[in-house]
PyMOL Python script that loads the backbone (N, CA, C, O; Angstrom):
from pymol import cmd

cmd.read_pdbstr("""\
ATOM      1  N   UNK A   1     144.745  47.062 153.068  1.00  0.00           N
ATOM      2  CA  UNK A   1     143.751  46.836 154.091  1.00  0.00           C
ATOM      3  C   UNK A   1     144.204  47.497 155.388  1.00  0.00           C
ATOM      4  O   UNK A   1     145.359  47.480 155.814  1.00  0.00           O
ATOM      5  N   UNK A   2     143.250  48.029 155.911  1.00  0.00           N
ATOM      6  CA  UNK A   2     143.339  48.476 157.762  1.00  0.00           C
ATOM      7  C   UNK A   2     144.082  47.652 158.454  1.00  0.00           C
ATOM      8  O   UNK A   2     144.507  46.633 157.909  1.00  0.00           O
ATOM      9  N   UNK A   3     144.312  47.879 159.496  1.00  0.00           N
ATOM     10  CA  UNK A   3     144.904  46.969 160.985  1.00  0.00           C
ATOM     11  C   UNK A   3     143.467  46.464 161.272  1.00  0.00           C
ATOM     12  O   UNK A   3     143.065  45.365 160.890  1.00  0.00           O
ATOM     13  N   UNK A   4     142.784  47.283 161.919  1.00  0.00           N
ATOM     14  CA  UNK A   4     141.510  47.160 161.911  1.00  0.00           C
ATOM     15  C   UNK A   4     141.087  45.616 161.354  1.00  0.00           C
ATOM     16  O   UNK A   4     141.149  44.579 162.015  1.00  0.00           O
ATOM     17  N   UNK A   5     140.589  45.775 159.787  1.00  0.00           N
ATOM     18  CA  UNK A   5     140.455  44.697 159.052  1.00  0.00           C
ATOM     19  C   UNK A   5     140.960  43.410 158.875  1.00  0.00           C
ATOM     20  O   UNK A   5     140.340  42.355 158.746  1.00  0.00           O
ATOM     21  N   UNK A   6     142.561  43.694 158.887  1.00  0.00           N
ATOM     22  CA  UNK A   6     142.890  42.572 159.089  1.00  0.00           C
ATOM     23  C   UNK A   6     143.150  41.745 160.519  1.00  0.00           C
ATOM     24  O   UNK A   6     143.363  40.537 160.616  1.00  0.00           O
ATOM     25  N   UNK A   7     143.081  42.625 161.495  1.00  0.00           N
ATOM     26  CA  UNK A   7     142.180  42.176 162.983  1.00  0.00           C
ATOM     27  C   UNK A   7     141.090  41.274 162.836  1.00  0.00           C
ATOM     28  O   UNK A   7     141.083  40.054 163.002  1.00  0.00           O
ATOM     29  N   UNK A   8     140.166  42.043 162.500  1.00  0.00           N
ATOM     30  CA  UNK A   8     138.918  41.287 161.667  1.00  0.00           C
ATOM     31  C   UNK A   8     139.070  40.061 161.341  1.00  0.00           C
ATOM     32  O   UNK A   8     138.609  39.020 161.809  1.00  0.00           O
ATOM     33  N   UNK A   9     139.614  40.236 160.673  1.00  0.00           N
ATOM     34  CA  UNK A   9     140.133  38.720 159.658  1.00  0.00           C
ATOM     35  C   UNK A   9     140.741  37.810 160.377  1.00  0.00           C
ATOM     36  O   UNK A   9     140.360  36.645 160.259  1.00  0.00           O
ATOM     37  N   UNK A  10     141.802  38.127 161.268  1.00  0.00           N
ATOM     38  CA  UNK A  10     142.193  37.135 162.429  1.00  0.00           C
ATOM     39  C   UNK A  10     141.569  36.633 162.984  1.00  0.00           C
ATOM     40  O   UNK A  10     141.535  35.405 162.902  1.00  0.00           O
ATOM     41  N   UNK A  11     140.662  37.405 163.932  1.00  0.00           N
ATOM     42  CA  UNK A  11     139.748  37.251 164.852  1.00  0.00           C
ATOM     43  C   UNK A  11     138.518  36.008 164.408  1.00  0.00           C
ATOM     44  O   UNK A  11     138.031  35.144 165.138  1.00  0.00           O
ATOM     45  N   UNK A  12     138.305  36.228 163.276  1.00  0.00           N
ATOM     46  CA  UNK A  12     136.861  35.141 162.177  1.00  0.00           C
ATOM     47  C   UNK A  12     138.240  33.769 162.298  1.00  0.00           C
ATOM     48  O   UNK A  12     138.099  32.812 163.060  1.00  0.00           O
ATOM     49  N   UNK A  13     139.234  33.913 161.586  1.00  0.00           N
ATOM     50  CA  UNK A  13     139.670  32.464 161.664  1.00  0.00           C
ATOM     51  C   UNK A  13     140.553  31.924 162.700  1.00  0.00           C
ATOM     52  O   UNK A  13     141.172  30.866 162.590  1.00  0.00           O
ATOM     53  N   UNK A  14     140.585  32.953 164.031  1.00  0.00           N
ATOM     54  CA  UNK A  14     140.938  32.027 165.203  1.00  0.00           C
ATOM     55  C   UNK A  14     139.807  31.323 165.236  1.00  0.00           C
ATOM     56  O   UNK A  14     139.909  30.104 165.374  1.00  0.00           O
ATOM     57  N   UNK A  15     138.508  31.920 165.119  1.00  0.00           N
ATOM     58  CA  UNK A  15     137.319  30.947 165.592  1.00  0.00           C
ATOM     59  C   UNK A  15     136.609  30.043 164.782  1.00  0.00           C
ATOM     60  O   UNK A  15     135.777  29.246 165.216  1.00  0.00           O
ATOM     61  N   UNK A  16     136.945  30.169 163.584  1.00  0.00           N
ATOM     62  CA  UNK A  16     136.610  29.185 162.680  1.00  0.00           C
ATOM     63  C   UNK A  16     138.179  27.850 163.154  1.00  0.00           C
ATOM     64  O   UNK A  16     137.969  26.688 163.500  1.00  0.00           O
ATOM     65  N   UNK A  17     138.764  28.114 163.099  1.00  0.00           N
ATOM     66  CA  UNK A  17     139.538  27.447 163.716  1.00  0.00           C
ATOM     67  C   UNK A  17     139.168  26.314 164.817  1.00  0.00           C
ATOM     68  O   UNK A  17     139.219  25.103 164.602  1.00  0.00           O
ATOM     69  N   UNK A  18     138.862  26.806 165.792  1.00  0.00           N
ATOM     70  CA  UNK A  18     138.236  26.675 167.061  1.00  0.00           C
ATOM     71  C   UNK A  18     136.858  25.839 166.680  1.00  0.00           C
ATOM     72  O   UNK A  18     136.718  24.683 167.080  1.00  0.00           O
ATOM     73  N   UNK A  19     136.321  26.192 166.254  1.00  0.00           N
ATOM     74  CA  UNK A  19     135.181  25.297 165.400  1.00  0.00           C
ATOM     75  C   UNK A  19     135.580  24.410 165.097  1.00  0.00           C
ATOM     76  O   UNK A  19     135.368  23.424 165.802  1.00  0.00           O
ATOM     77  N   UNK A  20     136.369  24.282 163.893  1.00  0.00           N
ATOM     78  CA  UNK A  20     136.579  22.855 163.312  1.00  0.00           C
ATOM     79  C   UNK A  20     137.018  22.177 164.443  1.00  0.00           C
ATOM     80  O   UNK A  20     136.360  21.195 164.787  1.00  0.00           O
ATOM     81  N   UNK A  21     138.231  22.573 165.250  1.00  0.00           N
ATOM     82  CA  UNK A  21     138.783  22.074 166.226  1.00  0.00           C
ATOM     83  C   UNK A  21     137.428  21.161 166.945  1.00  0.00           C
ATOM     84  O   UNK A  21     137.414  19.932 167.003  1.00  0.00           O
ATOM     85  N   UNK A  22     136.442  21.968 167.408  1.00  0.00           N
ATOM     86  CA  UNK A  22     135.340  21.388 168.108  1.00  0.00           C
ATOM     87  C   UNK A  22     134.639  20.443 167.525  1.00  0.00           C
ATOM     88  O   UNK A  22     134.291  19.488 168.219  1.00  0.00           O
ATOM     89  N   UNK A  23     134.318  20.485 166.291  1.00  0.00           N
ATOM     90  CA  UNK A  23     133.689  19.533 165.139  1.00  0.00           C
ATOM     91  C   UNK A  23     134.487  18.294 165.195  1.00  0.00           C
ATOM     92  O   UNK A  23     134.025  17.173 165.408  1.00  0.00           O
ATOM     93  N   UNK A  24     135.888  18.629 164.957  1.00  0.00           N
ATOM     94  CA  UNK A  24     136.420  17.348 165.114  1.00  0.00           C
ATOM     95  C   UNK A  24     136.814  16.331 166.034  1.00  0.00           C
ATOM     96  O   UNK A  24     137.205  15.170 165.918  1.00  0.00           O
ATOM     97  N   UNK A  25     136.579  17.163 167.048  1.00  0.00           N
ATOM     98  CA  UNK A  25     136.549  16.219 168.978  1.00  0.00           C
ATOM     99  C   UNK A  25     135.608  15.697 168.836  1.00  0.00           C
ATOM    100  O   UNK A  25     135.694  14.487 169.046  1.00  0.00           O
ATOM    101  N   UNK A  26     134.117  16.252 168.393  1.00  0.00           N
ATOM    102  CA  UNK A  26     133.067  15.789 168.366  1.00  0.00           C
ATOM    103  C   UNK A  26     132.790  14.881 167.849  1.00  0.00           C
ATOM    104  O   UNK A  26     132.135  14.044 168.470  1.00  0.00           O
ATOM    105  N   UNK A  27     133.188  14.629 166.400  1.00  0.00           N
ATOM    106  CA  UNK A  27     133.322  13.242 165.475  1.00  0.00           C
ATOM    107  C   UNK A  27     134.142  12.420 165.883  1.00  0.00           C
ATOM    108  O   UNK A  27     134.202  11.282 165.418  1.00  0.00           O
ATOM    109  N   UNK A  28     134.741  12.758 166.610  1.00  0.00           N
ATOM    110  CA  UNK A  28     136.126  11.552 167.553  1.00  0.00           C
ATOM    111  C   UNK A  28     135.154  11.034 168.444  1.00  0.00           C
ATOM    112  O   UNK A  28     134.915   9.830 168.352  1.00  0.00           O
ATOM    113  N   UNK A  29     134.626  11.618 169.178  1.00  0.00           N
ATOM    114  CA  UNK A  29     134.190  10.827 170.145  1.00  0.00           C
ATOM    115  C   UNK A  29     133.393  10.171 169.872  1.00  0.00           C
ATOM    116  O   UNK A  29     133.315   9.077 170.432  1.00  0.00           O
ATOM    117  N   UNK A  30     132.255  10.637 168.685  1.00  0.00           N
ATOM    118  CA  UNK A  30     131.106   9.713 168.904  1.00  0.00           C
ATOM    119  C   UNK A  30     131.705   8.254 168.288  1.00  0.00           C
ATOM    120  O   UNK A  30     131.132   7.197 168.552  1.00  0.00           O
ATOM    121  N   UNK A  31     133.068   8.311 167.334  1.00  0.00           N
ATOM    122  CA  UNK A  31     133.703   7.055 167.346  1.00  0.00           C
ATOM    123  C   UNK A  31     133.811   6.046 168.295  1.00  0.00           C
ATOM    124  O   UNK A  31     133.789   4.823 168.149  1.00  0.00           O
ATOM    125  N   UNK A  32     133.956   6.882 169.508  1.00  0.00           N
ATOM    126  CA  UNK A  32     134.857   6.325 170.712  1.00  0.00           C
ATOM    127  C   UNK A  32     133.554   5.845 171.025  1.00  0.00           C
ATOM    128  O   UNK A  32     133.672   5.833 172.251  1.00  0.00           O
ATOM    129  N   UNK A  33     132.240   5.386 170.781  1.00  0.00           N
ATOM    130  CA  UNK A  33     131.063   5.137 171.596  1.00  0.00           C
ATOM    131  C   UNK A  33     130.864   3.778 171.509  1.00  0.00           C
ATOM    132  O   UNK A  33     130.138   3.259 172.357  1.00  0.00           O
ATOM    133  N   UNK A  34     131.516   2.896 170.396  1.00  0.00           N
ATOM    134  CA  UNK A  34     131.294   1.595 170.106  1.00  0.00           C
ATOM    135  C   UNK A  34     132.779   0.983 170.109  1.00  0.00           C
ATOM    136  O   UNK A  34     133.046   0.940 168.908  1.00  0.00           O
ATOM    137  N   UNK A  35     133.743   0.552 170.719  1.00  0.00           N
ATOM    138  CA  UNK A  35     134.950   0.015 170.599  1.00  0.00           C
ATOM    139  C   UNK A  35     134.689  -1.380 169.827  1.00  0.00           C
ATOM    140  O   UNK A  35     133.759  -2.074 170.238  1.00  0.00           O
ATOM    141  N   UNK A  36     135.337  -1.759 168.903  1.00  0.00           N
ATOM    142  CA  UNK A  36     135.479  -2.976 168.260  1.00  0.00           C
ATOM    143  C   UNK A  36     135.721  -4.114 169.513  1.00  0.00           C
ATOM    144  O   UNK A  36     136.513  -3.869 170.423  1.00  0.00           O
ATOM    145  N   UNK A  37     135.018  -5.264 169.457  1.00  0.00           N
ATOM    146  CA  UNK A  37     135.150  -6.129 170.646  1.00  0.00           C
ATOM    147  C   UNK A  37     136.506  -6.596 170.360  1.00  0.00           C
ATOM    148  O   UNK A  37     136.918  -7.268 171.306  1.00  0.00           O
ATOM    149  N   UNK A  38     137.201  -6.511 169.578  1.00  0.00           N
ATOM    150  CA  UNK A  38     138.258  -7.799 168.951  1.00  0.00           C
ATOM    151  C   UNK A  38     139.567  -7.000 169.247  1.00  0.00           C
ATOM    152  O   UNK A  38     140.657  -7.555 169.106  1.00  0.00           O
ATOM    153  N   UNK A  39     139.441  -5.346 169.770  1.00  0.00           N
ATOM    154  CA  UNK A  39     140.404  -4.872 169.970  1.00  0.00           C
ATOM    155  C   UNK A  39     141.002  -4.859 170.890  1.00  0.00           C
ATOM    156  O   UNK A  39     140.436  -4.628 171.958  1.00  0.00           O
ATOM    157  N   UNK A  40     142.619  -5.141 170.830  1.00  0.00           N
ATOM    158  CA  UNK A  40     143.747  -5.246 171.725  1.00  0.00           C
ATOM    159  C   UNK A  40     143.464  -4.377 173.028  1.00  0.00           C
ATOM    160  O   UNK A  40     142.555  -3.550 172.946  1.00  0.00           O
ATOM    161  N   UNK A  41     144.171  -4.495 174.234  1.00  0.00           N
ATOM    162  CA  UNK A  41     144.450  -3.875 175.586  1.00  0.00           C
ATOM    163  C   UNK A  41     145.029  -2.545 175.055  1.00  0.00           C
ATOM    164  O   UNK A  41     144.260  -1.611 174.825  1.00  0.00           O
ATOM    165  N   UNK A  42     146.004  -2.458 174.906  1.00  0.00           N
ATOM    166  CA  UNK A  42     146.913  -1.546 174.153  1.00  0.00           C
ATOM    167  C   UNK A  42     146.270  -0.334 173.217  1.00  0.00           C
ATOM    168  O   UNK A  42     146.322   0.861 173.506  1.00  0.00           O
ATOM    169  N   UNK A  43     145.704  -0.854 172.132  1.00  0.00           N
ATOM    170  CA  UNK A  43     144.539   0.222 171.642  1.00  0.00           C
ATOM    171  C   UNK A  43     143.653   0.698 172.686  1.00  0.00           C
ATOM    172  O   UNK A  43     143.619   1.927 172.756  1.00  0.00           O
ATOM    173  N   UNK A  44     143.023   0.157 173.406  1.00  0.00           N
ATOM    174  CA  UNK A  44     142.056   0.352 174.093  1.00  0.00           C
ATOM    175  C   UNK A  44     142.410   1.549 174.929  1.00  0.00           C
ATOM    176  O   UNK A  44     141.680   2.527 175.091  1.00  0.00           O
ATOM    177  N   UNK A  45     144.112   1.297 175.661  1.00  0.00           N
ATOM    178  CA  UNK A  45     144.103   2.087 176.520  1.00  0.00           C
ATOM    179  C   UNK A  45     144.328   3.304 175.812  1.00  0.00           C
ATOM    180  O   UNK A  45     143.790   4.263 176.366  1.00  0.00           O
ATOM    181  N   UNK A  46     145.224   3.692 174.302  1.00  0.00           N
ATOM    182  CA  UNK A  46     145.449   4.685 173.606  1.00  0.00           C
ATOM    183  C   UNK A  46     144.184   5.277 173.440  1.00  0.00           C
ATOM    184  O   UNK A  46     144.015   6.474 173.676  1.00  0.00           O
ATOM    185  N   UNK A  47     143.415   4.647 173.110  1.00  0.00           N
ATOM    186  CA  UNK A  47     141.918   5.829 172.295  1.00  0.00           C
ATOM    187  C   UNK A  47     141.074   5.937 173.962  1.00  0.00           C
ATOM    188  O   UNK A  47     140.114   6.708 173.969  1.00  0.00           O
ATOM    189  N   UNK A  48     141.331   5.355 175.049  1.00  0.00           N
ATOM    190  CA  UNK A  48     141.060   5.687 176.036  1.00  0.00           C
ATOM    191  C   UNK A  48     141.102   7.110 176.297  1.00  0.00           C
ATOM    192  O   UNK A  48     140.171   7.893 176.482  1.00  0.00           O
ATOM    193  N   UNK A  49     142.803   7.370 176.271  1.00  0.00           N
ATOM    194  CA  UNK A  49     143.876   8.562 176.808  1.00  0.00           C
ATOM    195  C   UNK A  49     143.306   9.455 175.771  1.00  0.00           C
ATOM    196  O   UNK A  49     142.778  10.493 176.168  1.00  0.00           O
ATOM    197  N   UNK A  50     143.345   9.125 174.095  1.00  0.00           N
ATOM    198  CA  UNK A  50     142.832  10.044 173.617  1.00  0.00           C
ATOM    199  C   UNK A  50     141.664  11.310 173.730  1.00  0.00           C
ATOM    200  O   UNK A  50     141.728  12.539 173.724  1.00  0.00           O
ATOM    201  N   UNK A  51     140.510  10.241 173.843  1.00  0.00           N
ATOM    202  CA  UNK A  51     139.706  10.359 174.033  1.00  0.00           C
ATOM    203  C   UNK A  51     139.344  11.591 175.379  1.00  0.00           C
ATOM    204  O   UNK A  51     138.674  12.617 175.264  1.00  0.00           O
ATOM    205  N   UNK A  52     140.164  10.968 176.837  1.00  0.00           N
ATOM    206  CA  UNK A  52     140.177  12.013 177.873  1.00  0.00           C
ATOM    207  C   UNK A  52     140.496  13.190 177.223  1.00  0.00           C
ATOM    208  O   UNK A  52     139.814  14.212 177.299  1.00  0.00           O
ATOM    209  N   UNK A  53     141.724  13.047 176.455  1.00  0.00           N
ATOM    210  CA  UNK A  53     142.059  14.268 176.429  1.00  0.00           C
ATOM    211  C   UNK A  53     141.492  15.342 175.318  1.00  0.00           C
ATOM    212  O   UNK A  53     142.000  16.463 175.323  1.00  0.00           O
ATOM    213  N   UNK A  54     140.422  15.030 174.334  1.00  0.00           N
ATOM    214  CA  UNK A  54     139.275  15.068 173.873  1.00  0.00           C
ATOM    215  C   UNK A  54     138.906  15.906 174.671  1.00  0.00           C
ATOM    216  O   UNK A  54     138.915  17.131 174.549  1.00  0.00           O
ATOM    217  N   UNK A  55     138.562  15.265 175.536  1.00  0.00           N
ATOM    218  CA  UNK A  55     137.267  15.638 176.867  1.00  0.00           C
ATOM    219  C   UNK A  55     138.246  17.005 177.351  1.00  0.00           C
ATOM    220  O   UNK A  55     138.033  18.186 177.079  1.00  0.00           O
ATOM    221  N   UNK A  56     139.106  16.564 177.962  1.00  0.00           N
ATOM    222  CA  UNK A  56     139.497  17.987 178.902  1.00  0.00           C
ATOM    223  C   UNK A  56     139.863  19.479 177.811  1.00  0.00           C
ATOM    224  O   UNK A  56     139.810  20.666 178.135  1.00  0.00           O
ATOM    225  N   UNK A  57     140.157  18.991 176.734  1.00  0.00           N
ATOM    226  CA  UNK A  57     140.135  20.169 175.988  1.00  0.00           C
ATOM    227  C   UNK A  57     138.970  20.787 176.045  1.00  0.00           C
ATOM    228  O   UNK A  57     138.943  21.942 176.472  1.00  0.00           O
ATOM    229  N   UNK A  58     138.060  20.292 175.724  1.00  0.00           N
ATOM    230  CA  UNK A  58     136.828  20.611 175.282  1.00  0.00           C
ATOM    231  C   UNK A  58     136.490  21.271 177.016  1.00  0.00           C
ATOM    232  O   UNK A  58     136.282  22.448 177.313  1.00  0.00           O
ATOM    233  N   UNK A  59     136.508  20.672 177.478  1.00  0.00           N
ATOM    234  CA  UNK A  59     136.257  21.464 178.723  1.00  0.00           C
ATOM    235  C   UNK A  59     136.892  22.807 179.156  1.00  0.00           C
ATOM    236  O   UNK A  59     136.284  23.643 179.825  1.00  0.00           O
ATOM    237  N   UNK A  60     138.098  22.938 178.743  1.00  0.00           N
ATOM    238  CA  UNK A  60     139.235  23.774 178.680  1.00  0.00           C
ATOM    239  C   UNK A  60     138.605  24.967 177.734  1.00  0.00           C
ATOM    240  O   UNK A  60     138.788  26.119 178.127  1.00  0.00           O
ATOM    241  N   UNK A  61     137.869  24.758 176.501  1.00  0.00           N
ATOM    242  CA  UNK A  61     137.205  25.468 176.244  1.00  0.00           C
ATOM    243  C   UNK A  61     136.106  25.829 176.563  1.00  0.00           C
ATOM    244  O   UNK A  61     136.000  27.000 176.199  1.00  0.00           O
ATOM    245  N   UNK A  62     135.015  25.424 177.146  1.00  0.00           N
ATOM    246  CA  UNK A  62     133.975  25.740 177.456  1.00  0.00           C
ATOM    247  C   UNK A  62     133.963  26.668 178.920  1.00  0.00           C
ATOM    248  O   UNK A  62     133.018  27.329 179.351  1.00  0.00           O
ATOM    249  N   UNK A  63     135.385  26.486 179.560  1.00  0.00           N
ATOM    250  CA  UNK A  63     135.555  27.427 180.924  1.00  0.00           C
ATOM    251  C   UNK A  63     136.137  28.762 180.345  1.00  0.00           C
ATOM    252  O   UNK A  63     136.314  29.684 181.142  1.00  0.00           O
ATOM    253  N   UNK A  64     136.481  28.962 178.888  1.00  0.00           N
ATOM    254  CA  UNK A  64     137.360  29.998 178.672  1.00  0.00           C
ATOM    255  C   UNK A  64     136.328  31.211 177.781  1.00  0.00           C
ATOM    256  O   UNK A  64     136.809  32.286 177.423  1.00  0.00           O
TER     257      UNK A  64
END
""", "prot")
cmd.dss("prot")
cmd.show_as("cartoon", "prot")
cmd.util.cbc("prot")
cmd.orient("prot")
């Protein structure tokens, strides 16, 4: 195969990459939309932090 081609080929699964990556923030969060009432302080604050940081990625991508 070319340089070329396999450029190509990089290039498709950085962004398929990047996709799933996005798919799967996306299914995280809409988790994050109903918190279990019964759950601890402690969880709460973890899928909190998660969650931000969810967010700022995603933002991180959408400026790039």
């Amino acid at each position: 195969m070319s340089d070329l081609t396999l450029d190509n080929i990089e290039q498709e699964l950085r962004l398929l990459n990047v996709n799933l990556a996005e798919a799967n923030d996306i299914a995280m969060l809409s988790a994050f939309s109903a918190m279990p009432a019964d759950l601890d302080n402690e969880s709460r604050r973890a899928l909190r932090h998660l969650r931000d940081k969810m967010m700022q990625r995603a933002i991180t991508r959408a400026d790039s």
